[in-house]
N, C-alpha and C positions, 0 to 999 in steps of 0.2 A: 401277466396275471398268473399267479400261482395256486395250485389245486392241490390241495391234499387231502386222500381218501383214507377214510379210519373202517377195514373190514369190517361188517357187522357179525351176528345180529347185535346188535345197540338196545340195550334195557331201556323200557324208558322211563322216569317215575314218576314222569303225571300218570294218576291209573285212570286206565283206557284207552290210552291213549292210540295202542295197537286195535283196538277193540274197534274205537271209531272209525280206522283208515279199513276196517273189513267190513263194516255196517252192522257189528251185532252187540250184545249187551256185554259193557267190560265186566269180568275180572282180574282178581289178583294177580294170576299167571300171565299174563297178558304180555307180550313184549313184541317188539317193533322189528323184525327179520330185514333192515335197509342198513347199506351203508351210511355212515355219516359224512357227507361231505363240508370240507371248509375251504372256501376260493377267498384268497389276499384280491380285493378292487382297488384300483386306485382313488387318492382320496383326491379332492381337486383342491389346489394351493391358491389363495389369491396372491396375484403379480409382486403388489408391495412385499408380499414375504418370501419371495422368492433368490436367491443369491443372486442370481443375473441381473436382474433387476434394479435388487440395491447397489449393486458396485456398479455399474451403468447410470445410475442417479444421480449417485457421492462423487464418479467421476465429472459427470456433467455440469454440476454444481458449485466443485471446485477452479472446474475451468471458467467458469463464470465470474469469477472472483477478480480483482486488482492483483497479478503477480501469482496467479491460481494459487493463493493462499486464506488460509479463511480461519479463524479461531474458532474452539468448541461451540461455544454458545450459540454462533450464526449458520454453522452447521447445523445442530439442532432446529431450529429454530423453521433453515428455508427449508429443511429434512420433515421433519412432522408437516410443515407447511401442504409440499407438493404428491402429499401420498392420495389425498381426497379431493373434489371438489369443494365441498364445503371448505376444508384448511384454505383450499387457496386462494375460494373470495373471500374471506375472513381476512387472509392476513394483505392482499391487494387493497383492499379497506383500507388496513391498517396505515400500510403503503401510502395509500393515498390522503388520511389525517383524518378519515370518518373510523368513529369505533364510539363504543359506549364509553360512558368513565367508570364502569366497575369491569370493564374489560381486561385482565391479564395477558400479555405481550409473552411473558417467558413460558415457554414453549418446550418441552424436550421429547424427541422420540427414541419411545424405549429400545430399540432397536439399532439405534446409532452406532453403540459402542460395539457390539458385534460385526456389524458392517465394517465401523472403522477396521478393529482386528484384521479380518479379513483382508482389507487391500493393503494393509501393510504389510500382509505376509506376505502377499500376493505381487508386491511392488510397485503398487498404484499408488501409493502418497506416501509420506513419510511426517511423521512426527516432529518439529522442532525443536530445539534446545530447551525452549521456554515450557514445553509440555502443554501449552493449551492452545498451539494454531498449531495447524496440518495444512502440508503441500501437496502437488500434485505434482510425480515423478514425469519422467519423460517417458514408461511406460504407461500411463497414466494419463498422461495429457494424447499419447496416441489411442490410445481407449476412446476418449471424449473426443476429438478427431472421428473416429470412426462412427460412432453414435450419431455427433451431427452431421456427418455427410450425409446419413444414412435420411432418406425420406417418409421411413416407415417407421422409424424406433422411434419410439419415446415423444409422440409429436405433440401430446397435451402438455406433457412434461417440461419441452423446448418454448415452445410460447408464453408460458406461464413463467421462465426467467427472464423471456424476454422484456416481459414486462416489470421486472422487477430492474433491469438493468441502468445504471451501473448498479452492481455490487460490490461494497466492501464491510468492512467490520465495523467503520464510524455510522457510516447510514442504518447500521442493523442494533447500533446499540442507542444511537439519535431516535429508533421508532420505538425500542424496550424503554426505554426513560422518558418517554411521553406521559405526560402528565394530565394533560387536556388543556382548555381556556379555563 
């Protein structure tokens, strides 16, 4: 936490304002003889937006996958999915062939492509030739290793693919091109 003190006296231009903190009737002259103080708080982040969090997800997610590799789309897709409760029985719904028929399947979390960036820099996936599936590196796949051994990380997270399991790209595009009866 950071403090930073501004010497007074401090003018101050509501009038009276000095007048009221002495108890008597303002005037014009009136000014406020206090320092000004300004303290930085910390602001509190939810988890989802957090960096650790996202590349800890995108790893897990990808390890998930047939050959821990996954195209944009179904990134997106189990990415916006597993950020909320609600996303995630919405899209287990979907999962499982209950959904409305004005119901839309395509899904994108805005947030993806910065994530992505990030572990690429990072050397957790890597990009393919084709440009629209990403892998999971062998620092990467050690990431997601680490996460699921882990009993404390990410454990809504963890059960909620598991129930999505298997994953690949045909099953994720088989539920976007649902149509209904």
């Amino acid at each position: 936490m950071t403090t930073q003190t501004v010497p007074g006296p401090a003018t101050s231009t509501a009038p009276g304002a000095g007048a009221l903190m002495r108890g008597r009737r303002a005037t014009e002259d009136d000014s406020v003889d206090a320092p000004v103080v300004f303290t930085q708080r910390p602001r509190p982040l939810l988890a989802e937006h957090r960096v650790s969090y996202r590349l800890a997800t995108i790893v897990l997610v990808l390890s998930r996958f047939r050959s821990a590799t996954a195209s944009l789309r179904s990134l997106h897709l189990i990415s916006w999915a597993i950020r909320t409760r609600r996303s995630r029985s919405m899209l287990l719904a979907w999962w499982g062939g209950r959904r409305f028929a004005d119901t839309v399947t395509e899904r994108l979390d805005p947030a993806l492509s910065v994530t992505l960036n990030l572990a690429i820099s990072h050397g957790l996936v890597r990009l393919l030739p084709a440009g629209q599936r990403l892998q999971l590196t062998e620092a990467g796949a050690e990431l997601a290793r680490t996460v699921d051994g882990s009993e404390a990380l990410l454990v809504t997270e963890k059960a909620f693919l598991e129930e999505l399991m298997p994953l690949n790209d045909a099953r994720v595009a088989r539920l976007s091109a649902w149509q209904g009866p």
